[in-house]
Backbone as ProteinMPNN parsed JSONL, in Angstrom:
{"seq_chain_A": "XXXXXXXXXXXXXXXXXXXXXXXXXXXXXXXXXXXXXXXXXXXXXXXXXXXXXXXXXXXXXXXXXX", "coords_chain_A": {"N_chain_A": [[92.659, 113.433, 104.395], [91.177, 112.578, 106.226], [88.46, 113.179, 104.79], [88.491, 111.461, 102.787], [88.556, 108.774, 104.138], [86.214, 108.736, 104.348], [84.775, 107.911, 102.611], [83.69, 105.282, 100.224], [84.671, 102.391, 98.096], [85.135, 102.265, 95.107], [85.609, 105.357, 94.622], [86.724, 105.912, 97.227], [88.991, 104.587, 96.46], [90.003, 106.071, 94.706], [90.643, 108.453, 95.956], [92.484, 108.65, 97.873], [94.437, 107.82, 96.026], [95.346, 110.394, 94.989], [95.455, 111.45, 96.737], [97.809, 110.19, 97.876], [99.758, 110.57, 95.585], [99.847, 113.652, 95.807], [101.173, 114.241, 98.159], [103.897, 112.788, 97.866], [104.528, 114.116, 95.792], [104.257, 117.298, 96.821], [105.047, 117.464, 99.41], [106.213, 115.73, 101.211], [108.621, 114.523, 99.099], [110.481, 113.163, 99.378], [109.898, 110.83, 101.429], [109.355, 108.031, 100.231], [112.172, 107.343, 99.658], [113.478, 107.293, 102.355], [112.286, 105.726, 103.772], [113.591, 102.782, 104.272], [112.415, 99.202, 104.104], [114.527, 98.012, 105.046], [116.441, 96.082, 107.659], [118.786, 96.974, 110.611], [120.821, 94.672, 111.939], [122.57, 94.339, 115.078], [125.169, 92.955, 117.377], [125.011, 92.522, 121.16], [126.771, 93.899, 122.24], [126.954, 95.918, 120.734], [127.05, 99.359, 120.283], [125.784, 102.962, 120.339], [124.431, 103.449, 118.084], [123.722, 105.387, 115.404], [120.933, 106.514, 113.52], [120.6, 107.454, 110.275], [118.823, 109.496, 108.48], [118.898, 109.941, 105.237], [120.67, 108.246, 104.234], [121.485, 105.442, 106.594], [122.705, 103.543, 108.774], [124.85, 105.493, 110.654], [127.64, 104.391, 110.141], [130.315, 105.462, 111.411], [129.498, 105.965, 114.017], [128.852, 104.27, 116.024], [130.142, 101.925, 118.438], [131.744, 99.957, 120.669], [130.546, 97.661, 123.537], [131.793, 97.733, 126.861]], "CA_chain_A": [[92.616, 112.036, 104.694], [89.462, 112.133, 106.751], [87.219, 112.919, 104.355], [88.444, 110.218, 102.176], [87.898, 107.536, 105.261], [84.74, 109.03, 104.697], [84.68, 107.474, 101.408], [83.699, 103.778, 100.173], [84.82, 101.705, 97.264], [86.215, 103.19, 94.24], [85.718, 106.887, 94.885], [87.927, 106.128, 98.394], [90.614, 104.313, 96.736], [90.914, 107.122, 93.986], [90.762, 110.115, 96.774], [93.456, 108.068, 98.672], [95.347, 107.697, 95.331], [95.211, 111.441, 94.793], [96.239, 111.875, 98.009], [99.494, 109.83, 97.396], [100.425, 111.542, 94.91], [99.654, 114.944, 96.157], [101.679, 113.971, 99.314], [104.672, 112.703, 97.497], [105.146, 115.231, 94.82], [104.275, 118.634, 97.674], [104.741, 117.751, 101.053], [107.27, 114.642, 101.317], [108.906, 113.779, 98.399], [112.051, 112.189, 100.018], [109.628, 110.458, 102.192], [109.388, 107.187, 99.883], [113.318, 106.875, 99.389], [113.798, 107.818, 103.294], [111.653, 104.628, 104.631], [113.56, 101.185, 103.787], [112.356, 98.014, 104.796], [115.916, 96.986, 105.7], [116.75, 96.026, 109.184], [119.814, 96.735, 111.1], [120.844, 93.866, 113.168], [123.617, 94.636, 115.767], [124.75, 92.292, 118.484], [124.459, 93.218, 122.007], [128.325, 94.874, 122.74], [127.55, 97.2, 119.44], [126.342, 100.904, 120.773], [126.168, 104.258, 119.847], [123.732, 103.713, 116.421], [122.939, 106.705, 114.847], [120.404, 106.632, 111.86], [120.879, 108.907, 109.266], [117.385, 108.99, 107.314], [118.458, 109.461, 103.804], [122.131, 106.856, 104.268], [120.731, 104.257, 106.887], [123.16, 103.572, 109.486], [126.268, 105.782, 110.427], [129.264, 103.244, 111.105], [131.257, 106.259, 112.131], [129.122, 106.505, 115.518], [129.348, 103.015, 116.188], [131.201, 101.652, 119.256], [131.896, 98.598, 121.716], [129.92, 98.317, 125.011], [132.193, 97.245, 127.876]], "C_chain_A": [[91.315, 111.684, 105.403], [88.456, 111.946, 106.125], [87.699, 111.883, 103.28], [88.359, 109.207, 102.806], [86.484, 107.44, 105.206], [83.86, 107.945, 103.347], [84.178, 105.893, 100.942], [83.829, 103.511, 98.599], [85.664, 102.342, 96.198], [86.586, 104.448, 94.518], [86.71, 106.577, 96.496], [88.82, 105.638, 97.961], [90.949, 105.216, 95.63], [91.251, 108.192, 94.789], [91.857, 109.587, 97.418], [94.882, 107.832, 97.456], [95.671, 108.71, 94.593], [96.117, 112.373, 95.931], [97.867, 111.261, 97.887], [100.161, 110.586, 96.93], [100.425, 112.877, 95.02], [100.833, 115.387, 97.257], [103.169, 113.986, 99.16], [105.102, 113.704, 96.967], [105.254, 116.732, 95.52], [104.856, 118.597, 98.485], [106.037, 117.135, 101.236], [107.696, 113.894, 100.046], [110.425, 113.145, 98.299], [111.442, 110.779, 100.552], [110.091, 108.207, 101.596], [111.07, 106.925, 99.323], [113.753, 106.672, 101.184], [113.099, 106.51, 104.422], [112.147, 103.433, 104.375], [113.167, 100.382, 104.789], [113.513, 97.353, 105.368], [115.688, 96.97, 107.247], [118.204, 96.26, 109.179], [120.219, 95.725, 111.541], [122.75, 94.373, 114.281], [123.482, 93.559, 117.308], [125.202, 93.299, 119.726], [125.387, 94.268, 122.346], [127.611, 95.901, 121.662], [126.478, 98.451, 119.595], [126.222, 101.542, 120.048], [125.599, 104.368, 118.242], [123.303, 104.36, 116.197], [122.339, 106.034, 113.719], [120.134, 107.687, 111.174], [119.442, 108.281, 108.341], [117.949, 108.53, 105.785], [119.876, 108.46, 103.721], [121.477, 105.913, 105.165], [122.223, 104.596, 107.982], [124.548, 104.452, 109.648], [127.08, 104.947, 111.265], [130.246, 104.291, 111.775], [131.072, 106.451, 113.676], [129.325, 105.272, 116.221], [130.498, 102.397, 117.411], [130.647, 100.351, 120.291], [131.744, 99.158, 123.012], [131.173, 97.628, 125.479], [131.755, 96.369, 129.077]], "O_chain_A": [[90.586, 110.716, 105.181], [87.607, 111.087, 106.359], [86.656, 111.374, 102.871], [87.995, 108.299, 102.059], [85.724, 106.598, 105.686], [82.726, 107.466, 103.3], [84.57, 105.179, 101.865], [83.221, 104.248, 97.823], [86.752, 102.87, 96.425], [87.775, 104.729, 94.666], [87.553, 107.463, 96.633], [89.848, 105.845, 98.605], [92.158, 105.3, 95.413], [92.156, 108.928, 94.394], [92.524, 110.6, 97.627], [96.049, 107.704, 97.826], [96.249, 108.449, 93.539], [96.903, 113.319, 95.981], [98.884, 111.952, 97.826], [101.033, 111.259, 97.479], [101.138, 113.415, 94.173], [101.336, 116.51, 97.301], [103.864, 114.739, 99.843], [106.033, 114.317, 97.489], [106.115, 117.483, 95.061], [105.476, 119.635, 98.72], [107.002, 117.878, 101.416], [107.247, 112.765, 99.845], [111.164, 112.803, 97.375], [112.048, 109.728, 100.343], [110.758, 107.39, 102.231], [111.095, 106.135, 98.379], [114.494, 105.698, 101.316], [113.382, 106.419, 105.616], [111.232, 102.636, 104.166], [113.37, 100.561, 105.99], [113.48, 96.327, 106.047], [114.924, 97.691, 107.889], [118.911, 95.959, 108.217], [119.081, 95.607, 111.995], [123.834, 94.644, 113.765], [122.512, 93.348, 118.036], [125.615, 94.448, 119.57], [124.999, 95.383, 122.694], [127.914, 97.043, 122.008], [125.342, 98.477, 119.123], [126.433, 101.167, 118.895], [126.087, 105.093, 117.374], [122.152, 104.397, 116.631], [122.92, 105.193, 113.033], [119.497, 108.684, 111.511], [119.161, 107.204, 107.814], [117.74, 107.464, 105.206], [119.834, 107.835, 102.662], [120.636, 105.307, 104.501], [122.742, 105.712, 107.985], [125.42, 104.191, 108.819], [127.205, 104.805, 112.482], [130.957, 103.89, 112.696], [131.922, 106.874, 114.461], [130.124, 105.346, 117.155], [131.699, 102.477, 117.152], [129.505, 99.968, 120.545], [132.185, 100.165, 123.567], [131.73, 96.917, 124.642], [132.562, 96.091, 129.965]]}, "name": "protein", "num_of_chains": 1, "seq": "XXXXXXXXXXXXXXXXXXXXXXXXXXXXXXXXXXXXXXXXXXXXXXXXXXXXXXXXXXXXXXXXXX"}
């Protein structure tokens, strides 16, 4: 990744789009199912939120503040 910062114009956005895919398919290829944009929202009583990476919230942990 550095030496493609190192990079300008086309040749940095193909070494960066080399890198994607290098990244995805070796290293992390959960990573892009494992990041949603969703939000939780929970109001203020509702505790105890676990996040499970690849499910998203567990309701089983879930509990009422006092």
């Amino acid at each position: 990744m550095r030496a493609a910062a190192t990079l300008g114009g086309d040749p940095r956005l193909r070494a960066y789009g080399r890198l994607d895919a290098e990244i995805a398919r070796d290293s992390a290829p959960i990573a892009p199912f494992s990041n949603p944009t969703a939000h939780d929202l929970f109001s203020a009583r509702i505790g105890c939120q676990a996040y499970q990476p690849l499910y998203g919230i567990d309701l089983a942990t879930l509990c009422v503040r006092h």
